[in-house]
Structures are given as structure tokens and as C-alpha cells.
MIRONU-665952 format. One record per residue (C-alpha): residue number from 1; residue in three letters; x, y, z. Coordinates in steps of 0.1 Angstrom, whole numbers, plus 5000, padded with zeros to 4 digits. Example, Ala and Ser with C-alpha at 12.3 -4.5 7.8 and 13.67 -1.06 7.14 Angstrom:
% residues 2
[node 1; 'Ala'; [5123; 4955; 5078]],
[node 2; 'Ser'; [5137; 4989; 5071]],
% end
This chain:
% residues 226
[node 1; 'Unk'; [9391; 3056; 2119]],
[node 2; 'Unk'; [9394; 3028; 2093]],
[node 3; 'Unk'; [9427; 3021; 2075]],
[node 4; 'Unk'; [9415; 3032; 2040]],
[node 5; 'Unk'; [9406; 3064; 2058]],
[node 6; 'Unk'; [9440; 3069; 2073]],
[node 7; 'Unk'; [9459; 3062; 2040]],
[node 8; 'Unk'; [9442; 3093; 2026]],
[node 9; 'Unk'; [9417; 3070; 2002]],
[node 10; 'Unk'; [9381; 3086; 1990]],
[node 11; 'Unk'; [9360; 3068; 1969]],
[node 12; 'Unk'; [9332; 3079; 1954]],
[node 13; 'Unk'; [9301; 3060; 1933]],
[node 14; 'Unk'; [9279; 3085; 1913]],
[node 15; 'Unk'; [9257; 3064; 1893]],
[node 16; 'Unk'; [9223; 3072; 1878]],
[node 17; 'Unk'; [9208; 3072; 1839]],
[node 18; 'Unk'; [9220; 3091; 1808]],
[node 19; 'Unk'; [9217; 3126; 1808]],
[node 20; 'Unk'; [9214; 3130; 1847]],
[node 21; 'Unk'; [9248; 3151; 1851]],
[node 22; 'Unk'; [9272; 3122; 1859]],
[node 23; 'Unk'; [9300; 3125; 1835]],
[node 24; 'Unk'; [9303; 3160; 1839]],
[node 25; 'Unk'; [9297; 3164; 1878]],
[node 26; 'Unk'; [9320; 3138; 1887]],
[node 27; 'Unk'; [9350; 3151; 1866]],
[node 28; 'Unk'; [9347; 3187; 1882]],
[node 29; 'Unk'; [9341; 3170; 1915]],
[node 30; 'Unk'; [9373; 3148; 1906]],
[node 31; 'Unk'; [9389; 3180; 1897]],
[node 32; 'Unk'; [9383; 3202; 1929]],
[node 33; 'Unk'; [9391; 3169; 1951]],
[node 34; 'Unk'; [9427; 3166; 1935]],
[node 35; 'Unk'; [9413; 3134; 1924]],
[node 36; 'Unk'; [9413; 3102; 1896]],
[node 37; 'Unk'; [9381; 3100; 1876]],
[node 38; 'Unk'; [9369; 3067; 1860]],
[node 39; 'Unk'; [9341; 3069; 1833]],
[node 40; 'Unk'; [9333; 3031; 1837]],
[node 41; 'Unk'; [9303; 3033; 1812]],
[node 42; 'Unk'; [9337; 3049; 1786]],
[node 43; 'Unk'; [9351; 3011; 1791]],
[node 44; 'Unk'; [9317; 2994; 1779]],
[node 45; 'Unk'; [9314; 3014; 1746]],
[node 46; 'Unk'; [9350; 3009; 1738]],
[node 47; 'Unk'; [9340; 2974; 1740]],
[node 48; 'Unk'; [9308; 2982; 1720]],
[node 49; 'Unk'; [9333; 2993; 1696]],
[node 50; 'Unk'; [9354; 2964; 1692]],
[node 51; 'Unk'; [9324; 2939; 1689]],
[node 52; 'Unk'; [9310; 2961; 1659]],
[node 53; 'Unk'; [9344; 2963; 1642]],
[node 54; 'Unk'; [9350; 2929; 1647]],
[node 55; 'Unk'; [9314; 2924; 1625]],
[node 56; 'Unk'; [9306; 2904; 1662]],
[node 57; 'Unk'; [9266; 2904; 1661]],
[node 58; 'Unk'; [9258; 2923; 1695]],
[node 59; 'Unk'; [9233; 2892; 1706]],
[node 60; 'Unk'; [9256; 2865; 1704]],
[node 61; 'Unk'; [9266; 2864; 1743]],
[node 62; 'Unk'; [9297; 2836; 1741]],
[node 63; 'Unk'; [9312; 2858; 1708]],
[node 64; 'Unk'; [9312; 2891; 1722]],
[node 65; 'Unk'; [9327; 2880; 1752]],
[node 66; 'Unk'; [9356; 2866; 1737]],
[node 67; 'Unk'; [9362; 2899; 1721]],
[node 68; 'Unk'; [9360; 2916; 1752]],
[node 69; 'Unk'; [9390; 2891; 1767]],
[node 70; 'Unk'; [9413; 2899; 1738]],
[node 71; 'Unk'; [9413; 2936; 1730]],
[node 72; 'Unk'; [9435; 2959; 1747]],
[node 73; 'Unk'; [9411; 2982; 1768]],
[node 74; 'Unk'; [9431; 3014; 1782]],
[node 75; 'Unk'; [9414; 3044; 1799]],
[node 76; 'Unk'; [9429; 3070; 1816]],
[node 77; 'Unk'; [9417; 3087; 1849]],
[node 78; 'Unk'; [9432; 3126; 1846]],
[node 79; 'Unk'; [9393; 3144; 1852]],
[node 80; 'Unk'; [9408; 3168; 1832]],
[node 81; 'Unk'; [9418; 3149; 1800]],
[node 82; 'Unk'; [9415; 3112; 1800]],
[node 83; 'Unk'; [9418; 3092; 1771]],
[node 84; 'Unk'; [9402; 3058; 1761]],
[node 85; 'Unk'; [9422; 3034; 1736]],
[node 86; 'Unk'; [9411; 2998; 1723]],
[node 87; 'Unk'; [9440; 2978; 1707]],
[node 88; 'Unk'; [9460; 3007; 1704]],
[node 89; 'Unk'; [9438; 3027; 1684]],
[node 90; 'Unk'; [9424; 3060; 1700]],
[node 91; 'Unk'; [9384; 3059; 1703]],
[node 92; 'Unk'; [9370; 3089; 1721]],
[node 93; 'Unk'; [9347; 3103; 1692]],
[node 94; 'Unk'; [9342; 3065; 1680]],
[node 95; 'Unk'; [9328; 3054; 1712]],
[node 96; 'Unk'; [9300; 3085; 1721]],
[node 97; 'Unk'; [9285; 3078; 1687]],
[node 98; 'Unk'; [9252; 3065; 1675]],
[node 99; 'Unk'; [9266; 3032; 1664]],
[node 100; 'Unk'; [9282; 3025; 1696]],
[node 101; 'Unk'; [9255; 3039; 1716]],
[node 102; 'Unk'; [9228; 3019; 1700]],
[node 103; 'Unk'; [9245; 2985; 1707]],
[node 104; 'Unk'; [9258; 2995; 1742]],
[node 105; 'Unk'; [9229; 2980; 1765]],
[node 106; 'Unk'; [9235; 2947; 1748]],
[node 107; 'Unk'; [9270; 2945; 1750]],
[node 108; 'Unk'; [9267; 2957; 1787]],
[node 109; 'Unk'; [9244; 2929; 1794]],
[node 110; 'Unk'; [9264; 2901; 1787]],
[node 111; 'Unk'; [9273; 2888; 1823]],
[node 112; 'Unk'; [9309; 2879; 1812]],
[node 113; 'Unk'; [9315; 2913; 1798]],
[node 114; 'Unk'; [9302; 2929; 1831]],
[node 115; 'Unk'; [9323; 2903; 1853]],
[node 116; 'Unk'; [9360; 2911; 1834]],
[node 117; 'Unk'; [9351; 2951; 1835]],
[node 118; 'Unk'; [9343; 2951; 1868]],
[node 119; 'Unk'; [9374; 2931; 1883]],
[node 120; 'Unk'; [9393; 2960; 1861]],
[node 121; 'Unk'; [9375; 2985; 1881]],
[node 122; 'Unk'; [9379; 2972; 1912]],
[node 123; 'Unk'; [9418; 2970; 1905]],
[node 124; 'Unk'; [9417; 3006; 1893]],
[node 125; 'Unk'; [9399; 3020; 1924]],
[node 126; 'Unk'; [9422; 3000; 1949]],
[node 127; 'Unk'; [9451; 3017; 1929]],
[node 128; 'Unk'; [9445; 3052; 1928]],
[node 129; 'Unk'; [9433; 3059; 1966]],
[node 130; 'Unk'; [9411; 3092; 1960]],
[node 131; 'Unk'; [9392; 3081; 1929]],
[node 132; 'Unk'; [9354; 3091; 1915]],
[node 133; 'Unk'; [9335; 3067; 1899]],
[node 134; 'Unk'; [9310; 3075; 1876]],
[node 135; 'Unk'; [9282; 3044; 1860]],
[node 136; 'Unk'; [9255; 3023; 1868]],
[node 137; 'Unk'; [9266; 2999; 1894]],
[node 138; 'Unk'; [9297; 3017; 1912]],
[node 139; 'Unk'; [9273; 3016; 1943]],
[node 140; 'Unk'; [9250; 2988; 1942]],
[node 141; 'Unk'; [9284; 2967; 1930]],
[node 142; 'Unk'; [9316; 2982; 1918]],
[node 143; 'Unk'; [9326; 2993; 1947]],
[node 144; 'Unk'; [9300; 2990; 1976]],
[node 145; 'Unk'; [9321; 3000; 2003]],
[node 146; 'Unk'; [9322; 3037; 1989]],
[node 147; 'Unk'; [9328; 3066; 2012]],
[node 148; 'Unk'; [9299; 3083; 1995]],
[node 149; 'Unk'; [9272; 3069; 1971]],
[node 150; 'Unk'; [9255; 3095; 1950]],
[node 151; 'Unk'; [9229; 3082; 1924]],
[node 152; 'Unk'; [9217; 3114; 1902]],
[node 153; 'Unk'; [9183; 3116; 1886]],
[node 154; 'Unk'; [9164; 3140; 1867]],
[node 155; 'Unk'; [9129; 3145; 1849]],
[node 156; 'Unk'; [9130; 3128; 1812]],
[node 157; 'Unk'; [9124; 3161; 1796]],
[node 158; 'Unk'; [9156; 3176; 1812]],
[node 159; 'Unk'; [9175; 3141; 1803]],
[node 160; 'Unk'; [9167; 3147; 1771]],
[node 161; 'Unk'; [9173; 3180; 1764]],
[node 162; 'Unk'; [9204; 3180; 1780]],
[node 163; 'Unk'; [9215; 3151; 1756]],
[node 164; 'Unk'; [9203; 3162; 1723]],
[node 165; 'Unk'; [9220; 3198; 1729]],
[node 166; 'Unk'; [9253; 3176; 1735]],
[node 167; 'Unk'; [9248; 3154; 1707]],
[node 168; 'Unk'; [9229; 3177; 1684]],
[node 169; 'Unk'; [9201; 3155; 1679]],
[node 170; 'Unk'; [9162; 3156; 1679]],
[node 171; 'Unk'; [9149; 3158; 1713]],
[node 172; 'Unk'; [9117; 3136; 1705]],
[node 173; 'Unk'; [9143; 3106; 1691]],
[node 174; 'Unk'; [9171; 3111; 1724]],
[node 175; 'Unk'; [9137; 3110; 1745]],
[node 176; 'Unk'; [9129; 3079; 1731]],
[node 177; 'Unk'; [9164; 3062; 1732]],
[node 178; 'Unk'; [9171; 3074; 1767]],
[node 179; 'Unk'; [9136; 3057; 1774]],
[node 180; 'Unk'; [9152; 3023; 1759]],
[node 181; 'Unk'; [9184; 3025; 1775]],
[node 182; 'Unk'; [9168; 3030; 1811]],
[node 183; 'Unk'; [9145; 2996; 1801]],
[node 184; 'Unk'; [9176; 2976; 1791]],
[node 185; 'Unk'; [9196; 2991; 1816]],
[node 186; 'Unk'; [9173; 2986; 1843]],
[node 187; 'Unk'; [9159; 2947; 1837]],
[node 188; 'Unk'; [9194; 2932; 1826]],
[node 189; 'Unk'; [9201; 2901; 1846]],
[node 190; 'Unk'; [9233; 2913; 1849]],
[node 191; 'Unk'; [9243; 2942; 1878]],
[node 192; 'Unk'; [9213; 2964; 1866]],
[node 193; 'Unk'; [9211; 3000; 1869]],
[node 194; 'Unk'; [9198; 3002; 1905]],
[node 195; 'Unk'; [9200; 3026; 1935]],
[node 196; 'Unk'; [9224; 3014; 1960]],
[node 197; 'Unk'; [9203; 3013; 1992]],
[node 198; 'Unk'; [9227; 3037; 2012]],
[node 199; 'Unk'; [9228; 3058; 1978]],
[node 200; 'Unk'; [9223; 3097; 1986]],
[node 201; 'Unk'; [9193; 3108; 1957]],
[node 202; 'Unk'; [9198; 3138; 1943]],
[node 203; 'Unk'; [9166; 3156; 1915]],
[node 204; 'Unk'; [9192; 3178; 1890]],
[node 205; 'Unk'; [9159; 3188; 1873]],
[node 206; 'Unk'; [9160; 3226; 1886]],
[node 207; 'Unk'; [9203; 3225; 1895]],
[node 208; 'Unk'; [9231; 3236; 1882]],
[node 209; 'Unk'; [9267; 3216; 1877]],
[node 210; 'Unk'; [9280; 3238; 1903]],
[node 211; 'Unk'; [9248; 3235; 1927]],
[node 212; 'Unk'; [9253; 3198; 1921]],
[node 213; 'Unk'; [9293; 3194; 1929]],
[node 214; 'Unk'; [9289; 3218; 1957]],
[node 215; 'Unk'; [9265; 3194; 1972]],
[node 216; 'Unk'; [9286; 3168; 1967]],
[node 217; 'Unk'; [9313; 3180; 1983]],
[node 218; 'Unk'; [9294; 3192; 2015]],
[node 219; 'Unk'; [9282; 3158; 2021]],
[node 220; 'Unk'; [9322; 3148; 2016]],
[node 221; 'Unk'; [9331; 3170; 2043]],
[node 222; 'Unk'; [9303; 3160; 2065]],
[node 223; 'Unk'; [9319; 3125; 2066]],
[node 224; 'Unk'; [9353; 3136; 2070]],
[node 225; 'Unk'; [9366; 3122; 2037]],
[node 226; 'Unk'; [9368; 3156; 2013]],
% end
């Protein structure tokens, strides 16, 4: 049995595209395990956020990364109320709006923005020894040595649908931005959204969030780690 296993530790990546399930499948699955939850993509649009307050333009590579290495990034990682702060100042609604969301994939590309947030990631995953991690490069980067890698998928209608419900939007325009997220997301230099070769696939097309965490947690027990 290896060390990390011994000491208790579970990690797990979940990554996949907007609208697939992640946020809210790995906070229940975080939940049931009596585990820490890390929203990762939460630390790149609190980022986002400080860029656009600091009147940063998103494109400029060398400015936005110097305002990524001097705000004060918190997040917590209670799946059952965590809390996301930049420079002191509270920015869970600011952060899942369409400002931020729009300007995202570009802040996310940067390669120095991707190489400070990771190291932070890495730190808080070492640190809190049963910990899901929810993105799009816990697997394929973040933290390769996972004891499970999930990467969740579903059809673009469902995507959409579920994401305009959530942020009462038109499902025609949340199509088409999910569309433009997955291209940016997917061809960035950068750590791009990719499926971790050892990554289990799983459709959430036709499932439930319970169908989906029960899943998970199967596949947990089946290596010994839930």
C-alpha cells in the first residue's frame, strides 16, 4: 500500500467543460466523503476579476500576470460553504457573472497565470489529505497522481440547458458561449482542457446528480480509497 494511502489521503480530479455537472457533483461527492472541495476554475475568475477592476486589458499577457502575483487570492474548501475572497473583498456573485465569465478563457490562458495557480493547488491538495478537485487540468496536470480521475461530459443541448436555467439566460446565447469557451479552453497553449489518459469518462446526458456521485463513489470503493 503506498504511503499517501496509509495516511488516509484521497484525491480526486473531476474535470470536464461547463455545464457537465462538475461543480455540483464534486461538492456532494466532497460532502458524503467527509472531504475538502477545491473549485480551481473559482480561483481563475477571481483573477478575471481583479484584471477587469484593475482596467488590465485581458490580452496584455505580461500585465495581467503581474496582477495575478499581487492580489490576495483566498478560497476556502468546506463543500458545504466555501468562500472566495480577492484583496480582502468577498467575490462569490462578482466572479460567476457575465463580465468575468466572458474574459475568463483569456485570463486562463496566460501561461504565468496557469503556472502561479497551479503551484497554489498543488500546495492545497498536499495539505488537506482527502480533497476533490474540480477543473480543467486537475488530471492531465494538477495533480496527475490522483487516486481517481473522472472527466464528465454531456451533449451540448444538456450543457446548455443546464446553464441557462442556473444563470437565467437564453439557451441559444449560453449554447454559443459554452461553444467558445470549449474552443479557447481546448487549443490554449497553456495546460488545455484535455482528458487525462487514465481519466474514467462519464455521458451525464440521461443522469442524475445522485446517479452521477453514486458512481463515483463505487469506483472509489473499488480502489480502496472511499
Amino acid at each position: 500500500m503506498e504511503e499517501n494511502e496509509r495516511a488516509g489521503r484521497c484525491v480526486v480530479a473531476v474535470d470536464g467543460p461547463s455545464g457537465s455537472g462538475k461543480s455540483t457533483v464534486s461538492r456532494r461527492l466532497a460532502a458524503g466523503l467527509g472531504a475538502r472541495y477545491l473549485d480551481t476554475g473559482a480561483m481563475y475568475r477571481a483573477i478575471t476579476w481583479a484584471v477587469l477592476r484593475s482596467g488590465v486589458d485581458v490580452t496584455d499577457a505580461e500585465s495581467v500576470a503581474k496582477v495575478a502575483g499581487e492580489v490576495d487570492l483566498r478560497i476556502g474548501t468546506d463543500p458545504k460553504g466555501y468562500g472566495v475572497t480577492a484583496d480582502g473583498v468577498n467575490v462569490d456573485a462578482e466572479i460567476r457573472g457575465p463580465e468575468v465569465t466572458a474574459a475568463v478563457s483569456a485570463v486562463a490562458s496566460v501561461p504565468a497565470v496557469r503556472a502561479l495557480l497551479v503551484a497554489r493547488q498543488r500546495e492545497m491538495i498536499v495539505n488537506a489529505g482527502r480533497i476533490v478537485v474540480e477543473g480543467r487540468d486537475i488530471g492531465s496536470v494538477v495533480a496527475p497522481d490522483a487516486h481517481l480521475k473522472v472527466y464528465l461530459t454531456a451533449s451540448e443541448a444538456a450543457r446548455a440547458t443546464r446553464r441557462s436555467a442556473e444563470d437565467a439566460a437564453d439557451v441559444a446565447v449560453t449554447a454559443a458561449d459554452l461553444a467558445r469557451r470549449d474552443r479557447l479552453d481546448s487549443t490554449r497553449k497553456a495546460d488545455p482542457l484535455i482528458q487525462a489518459a487514465d481519466a474514467v469518462v462519464l455521458d451525464t446526458t440521461e443522469l442524475g446528480i445522485d446517479e452521477v456521485v453514486a458512481r463515483l463513489r463505487d469506483l472509489l470503493t473499488g480502489r480502496g480509497v472511499a
